[in-house]
Structures are given as structure tokens and as C-alpha cells.
C-alpha positions, 0 to 999 in steps of 0.5 A, a space after each residue: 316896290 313900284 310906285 303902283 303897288 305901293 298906291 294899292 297897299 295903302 289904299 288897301 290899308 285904309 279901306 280896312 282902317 275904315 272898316 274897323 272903324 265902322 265895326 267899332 263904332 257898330 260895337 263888333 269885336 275886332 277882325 283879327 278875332 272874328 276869323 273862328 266865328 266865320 268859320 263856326 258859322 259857315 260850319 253850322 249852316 251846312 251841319 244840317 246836311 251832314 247830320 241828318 243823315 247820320 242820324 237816320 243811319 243811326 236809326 236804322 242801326 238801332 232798329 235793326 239791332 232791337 230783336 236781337 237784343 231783345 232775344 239775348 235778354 230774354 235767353 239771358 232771363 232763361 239761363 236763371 231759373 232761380 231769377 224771379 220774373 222781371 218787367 221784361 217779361 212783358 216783351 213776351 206776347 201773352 197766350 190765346 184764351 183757350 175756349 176750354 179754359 172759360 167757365 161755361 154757363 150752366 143749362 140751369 140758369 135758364 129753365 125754360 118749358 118743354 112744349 114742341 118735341 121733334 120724333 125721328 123715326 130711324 132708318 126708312 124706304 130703301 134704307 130698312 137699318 138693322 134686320 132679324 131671322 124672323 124677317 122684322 127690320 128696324 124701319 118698321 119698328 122705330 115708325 111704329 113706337 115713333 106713332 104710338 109716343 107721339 100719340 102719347 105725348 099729344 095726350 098729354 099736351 105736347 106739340 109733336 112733329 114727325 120726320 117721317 110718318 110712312 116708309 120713306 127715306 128722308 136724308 138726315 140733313 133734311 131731318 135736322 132741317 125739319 126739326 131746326 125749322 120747327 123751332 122745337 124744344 127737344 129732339 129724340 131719334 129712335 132706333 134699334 140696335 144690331 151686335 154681330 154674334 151677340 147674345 147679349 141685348 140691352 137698351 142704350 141713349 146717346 147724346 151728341 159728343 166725341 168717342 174714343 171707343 172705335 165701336 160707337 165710331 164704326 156704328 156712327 158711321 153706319 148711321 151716318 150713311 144717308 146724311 146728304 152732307 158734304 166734306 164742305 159742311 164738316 167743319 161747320 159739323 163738328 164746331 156744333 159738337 162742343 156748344 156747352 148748353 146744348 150738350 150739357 142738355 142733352 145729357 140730362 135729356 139722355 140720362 132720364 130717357 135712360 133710366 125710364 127705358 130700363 127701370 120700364 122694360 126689365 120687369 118683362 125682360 129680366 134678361 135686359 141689360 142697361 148699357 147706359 148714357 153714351 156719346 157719339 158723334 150721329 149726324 141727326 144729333 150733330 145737325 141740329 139746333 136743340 137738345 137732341 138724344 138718339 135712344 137704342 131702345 133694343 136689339 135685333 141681334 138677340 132672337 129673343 128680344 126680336 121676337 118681343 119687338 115684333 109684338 104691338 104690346 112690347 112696342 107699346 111698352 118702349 113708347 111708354 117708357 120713352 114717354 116718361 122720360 120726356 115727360 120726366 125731362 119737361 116737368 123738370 124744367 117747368 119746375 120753378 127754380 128756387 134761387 140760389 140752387 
């Protein structure tokens, strides 16, 4: 070895004898025993950096696969029927409350007066509804008892409004506008009833709901004809047939209407028939905000009974019998309502 190299090494050596002397006296283990740590060390200041991305990897594993297993757990419950029901179930999201399914609230918890009563006489002007061969048409009957029960009714301390007081066409939209306006407590809708080839005649009252006789849907949309209403309105139209109170109202409305027009009017015409309370989908029915009845209170088809409707004192009748009902409707409603019935 040349005497260079030979320098270098020693010098070599006793820099590290000194080293190790300064690290034992700084209480540091030996060199020979610390080349793992350096190791271990260097490693654990760059895991950060692989880590971290594994990690995130593995996250997005995990998310992506958690539907599915998800899916096999809830195909595994269904594979045993026998199984009861466990806390897995409350992955499962739970259904829409259905409308149907709530408890409505019942008219009779607000039993408020009857004072503003809205009369519709049906048909008018260019519209003449249902005729006869004796030449009477059902515009010029319905404005007629329209104007003997309003007369009636103010007598008796109602407050009438009228859709129409001449023979003029009012569109159903502007009825229902009127009669919502006045803020009126009940709304009844006259009309005369036409059965093609029927000998039979009867009376009848509806009351706002859906059909499954296509009958009464073929005459609602005769009645409906002249409304003014556009597609655009019928969705808000028809959420307006299901309002509970109202309808519900509605038919009790209906009912005592009913019974009064057929108990007043069979004892002059042993012939008629009680054709009862129907529901029916009629615009001026649907359109408006109160309790709302459409009474048929005969029919033009029967050459007999067109015969009575062209008579003042027949006429006078069916106002009478309409009156009763109403004023049989309002009384129960004015009646005090002892609690807990």
C-alpha cells in the first residue's frame, strides 16, 4: 500500500474513533448499530407519500362497491321469508304518505252558519240546454224557480246572489268567479234534465266527485260545453274534486236538497221518480270554493212533466221544495252542537 493511502486511512480512522467518542459521550448507541434506524427513519419520512395515496385508492374501492353489497344483503334477506326482519331493513327507503291514507277532518267539528247562498240558473242566451215539443226549453225554466227561491230565501233572511237574472249566456268560469267572490256559504245550480227515448221522469242532485257510470260522464260534458276553461286549468280542476270538507259537505247539502224535492213533488206527480244523490264531475261544481250541489229538478223528455214545467204553479212547487232543503241544511248548521257528538 502506498504511503498516501496509508495516511488517508488513518486519518479515516481517527476521524471515526472521535465520532464515536463524541457519540458516547452524547449517550448515542454505536454506529455499527444505527445503520436499520437510518434506514427506518429515511423510510418513515417519505410513507407519507406513498400512503396517502393508497389509501384514497382504497376509498374509493370501498364506495363503489357499498351498493352492491348493499344489494346482495337485501336479496339475501328475500331469499328467506321465514327470516324476521332485521335492523337492515332500515336501508330500505320508507314509502310516500299517501293523502288517502290520513284520517280527514270531519265537516262537523266546524259548524258554521248559512247566510250568503249563490243560485245558478242553468243554461241561457244562445245556450237554451234541454228542450220539448211543447216548445219550453230548460234556460227559461231554471231562471224562473232561480227568481221565485231567491225570493224565497230573501224572505226568510238569506242573502241570495244570482249568476244570472236575464237570458244571457254566462260562461261557467265567470259563474264560479262570481259566486267565489261573494264569499258565499253554499252554491245550488238549477237545472232540467233530457233522457233521449225515455218515458220515465224522475228528480235528481249531484254533487262534486269522480264517475264510473259513463252516463253521468257523457252528460257532464254536455254541461260543461260553455265552461271558458282551458287544458292548462285542468290539473288545477281536478286537485279541487278531492278537497274532503268540501265535498263531504257538499253531499250532505245534496242529500237534504234531495229528499225535499221528491217527498214535495210526488204528491202532484205520483208518477215521479227518486233518482237520488249522484256525483259527477260539472265544471260550475268543480270551480268553485264552497259546498256546491247541481239539482235536476225534472225532465223535459217526459211529455207529461214538460207539460207541469210550463206551469207557474208547478214551478212554484219545485222552488219550494228547493227551499226547504236549503233552509233544512242551514238550520242544521245553526243548530249548537253538543260536545262530544
Amino acid at each position: 500500500m502506498r504511503a498516501g493511502n496509508i495516511e488517508r486511512v488513518k486519518r479515516q480512522a481517527l476521524r471515526e474513533a472521535v465520532a464515536e467518542n463524541l457519540d458516547t459521550i452524547r449517550g448515542l448507541p454505536p454506529r455499527s448499530l444505527r445503520p436499520a434506524r437510518r434506514t427506518l427513519r429515511a423510510f418513515l419520512h417519505r410513507a407519507p407519500l406513498l400512503i396517502i395515496p393508497l389509501m384514497l385508492a382504497g376509498f374509493a374501492y370501498l364506495s363503489s362497491s357499498s351498493v352492491p353489497a348493499v344489494a346482495r344483503v337485501k336479496g339475501a334477506a328475500q331469499s328467506l321469508p321465514s327470516q324476521p326482519v332485521q335492523r337492515a331493513s332500515v336501508l330500505t327507503p320508507a314509502p310516500a304518505l299517501l293523502t288517502d291514507s290520513l284520517e280527514t277532518v270531519s265537516a262537523s267539528a266546524f259548524p258554521l252558519s248559512v247566510r250568503r247562498v249563490v243560485l245558478d240558473a242553468g243554461h241561457g242566451g244562445t245556450d237554451p240546454g234541454a228542450s220539448s215539443t211543447s216548445n219550453v226549453s230548460e234556460k227559461d225554466i231554471t231562471l224562473d224557480i232561480e227568481q221565485r227561491l231567491g225570493t224565497m230565501l230573501r224572505k226568510n233572511g238569506f242573502e241570495v246572489v244570482s249568476t244570472r237574472g236575464d237570458d244571457r249566456l254566462i260562461p261557467l268560469r265567470e259563474r264560479a268567479s262570481l259566486a267565489n267572490s261573494s264569499k258565499s256559504d253554499i252554491f245550488v245550480s238549477i237545472h232540467v234534465n233530457s233522457i233521449p227515448q225515455g218515458i220515465n221522469h224522475g228528480v235528481e242532485t249531484y254533487y262534486l266527485g269522480p264517475t264510473n257510470d259513463p252516463s253521468l260522464t257523457q252528460l257532464a260534458a254536455k254541461e260543461n260545453l260553455t265552461s271558458g276553461y282551458a287544458l292548462a286549468d285542468l290539473r288545477k280542476l281536478l286537485d279541487r274534486v278531492y278537497a274532503d270538507v268540501r265535498r263531504d259537505e257538499s253531499q250532505r247539502l245534496a242529500s237534504v236538497v234531495q229528499h225535499q224535492l221528491f217527498s214535495g213533488l210526488r204528491g202532484v206527480d205520483p208518477g215521479l221518480e227518486n233518482w237520488g244523490v249522484k256525483r259527477a264531475p260539472f265544471i260550475v261544481l268543480v270551480a268553485t270554493d264552497m259546498p256546491a250541489i247541481l239539482a235536476e229538478v225534472g225532465c223535459l223528455s217526459n211529455e207529461r212533466e214538460a207539460e207541469m214545467l210550463r206551469s207557474g204553479a208547478y214551478r212554484e212547487q219545485i222552488a219550494q221544495a228547493l227551499f226547504h232543503g236549503i233552509n233544512a241544511y242551514a238550520r242544521a248548521n245553526d243548530a249548537p252542537q253538543r260536545k262530544g257528538t
